[in-house]
C-alpha positions in Angstrom: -79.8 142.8 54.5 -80.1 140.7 57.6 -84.3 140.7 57.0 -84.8 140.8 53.1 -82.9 139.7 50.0 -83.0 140.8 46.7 -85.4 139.5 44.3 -84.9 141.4 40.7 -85.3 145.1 39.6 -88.5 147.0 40.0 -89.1 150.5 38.2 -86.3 152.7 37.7 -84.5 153.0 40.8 -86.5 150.7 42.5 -85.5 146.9 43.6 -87.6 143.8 44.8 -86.8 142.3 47.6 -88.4 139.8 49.6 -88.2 137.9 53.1 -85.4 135.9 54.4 -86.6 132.4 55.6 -83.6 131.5 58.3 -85.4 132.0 61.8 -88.8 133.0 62.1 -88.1 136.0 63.8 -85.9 137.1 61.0 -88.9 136.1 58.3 -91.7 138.2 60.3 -89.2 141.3 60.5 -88.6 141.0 57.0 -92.4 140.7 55.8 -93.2 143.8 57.8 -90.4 145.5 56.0 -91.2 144.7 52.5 -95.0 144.8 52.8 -96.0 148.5 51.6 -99.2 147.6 53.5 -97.6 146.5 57.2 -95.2 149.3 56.6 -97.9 151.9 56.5 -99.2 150.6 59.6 -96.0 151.3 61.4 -95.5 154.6 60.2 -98.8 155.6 61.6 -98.2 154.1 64.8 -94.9 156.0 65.4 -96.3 158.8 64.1 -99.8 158.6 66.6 -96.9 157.9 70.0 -94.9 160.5 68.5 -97.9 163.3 68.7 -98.1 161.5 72.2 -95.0 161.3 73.7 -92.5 164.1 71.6 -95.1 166.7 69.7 -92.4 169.1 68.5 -89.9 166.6 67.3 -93.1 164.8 65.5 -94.3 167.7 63.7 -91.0 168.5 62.6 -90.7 165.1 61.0 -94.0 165.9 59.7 -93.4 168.8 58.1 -90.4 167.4 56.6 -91.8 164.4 54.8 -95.0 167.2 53.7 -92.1 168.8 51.9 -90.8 166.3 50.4 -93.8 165.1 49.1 -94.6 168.6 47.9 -91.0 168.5 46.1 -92.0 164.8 44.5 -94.9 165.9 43.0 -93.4 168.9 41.3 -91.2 167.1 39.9 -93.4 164.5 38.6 -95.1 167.2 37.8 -92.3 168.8 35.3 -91.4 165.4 34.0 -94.8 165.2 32.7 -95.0 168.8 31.4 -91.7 167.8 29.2 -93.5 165.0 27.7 
């Protein structure tokens, strides 16, 4: 909470936050972390020095968010088959 605050409820599960505006280190730090779009640019960047710097460690991350994925979409999957 030292970055973000929270704004109101999103979907189920989900919350809004948004930037805090004390310093403007703190504000920057918290706009990266909120914005879906900055965030994405991060992951890929740790992901592209990862395959760099530590390959086996990377892919194992890899291969774990792959299944996760894989386990999100069945579900959502299912959920809809119910409907």
């Amino acid at each position: 909470m030292p970055f973000t605050r929270y704004k109101e409820t999103g979907g189920p599960a989900e919350v809004e936050e948004e930037a805090r505006r004390g310093s403007q280190t703190r504000h920057a730090i918290g706009e990266l972390i909120t914005c879906p779009f900055c965030m994405d640019l991060w992951i890929a960047t740790g992901f592209t020095l990862g395959m760099i710097f530590a390959l086996r460690f990377t892919r194992l991350i890899a291969m774990t968010l792959s299944v996760l994925a894989g386990a999100d979409f069945l579900q959502l999957a299912y959920a809809r088959l119910q409907q």
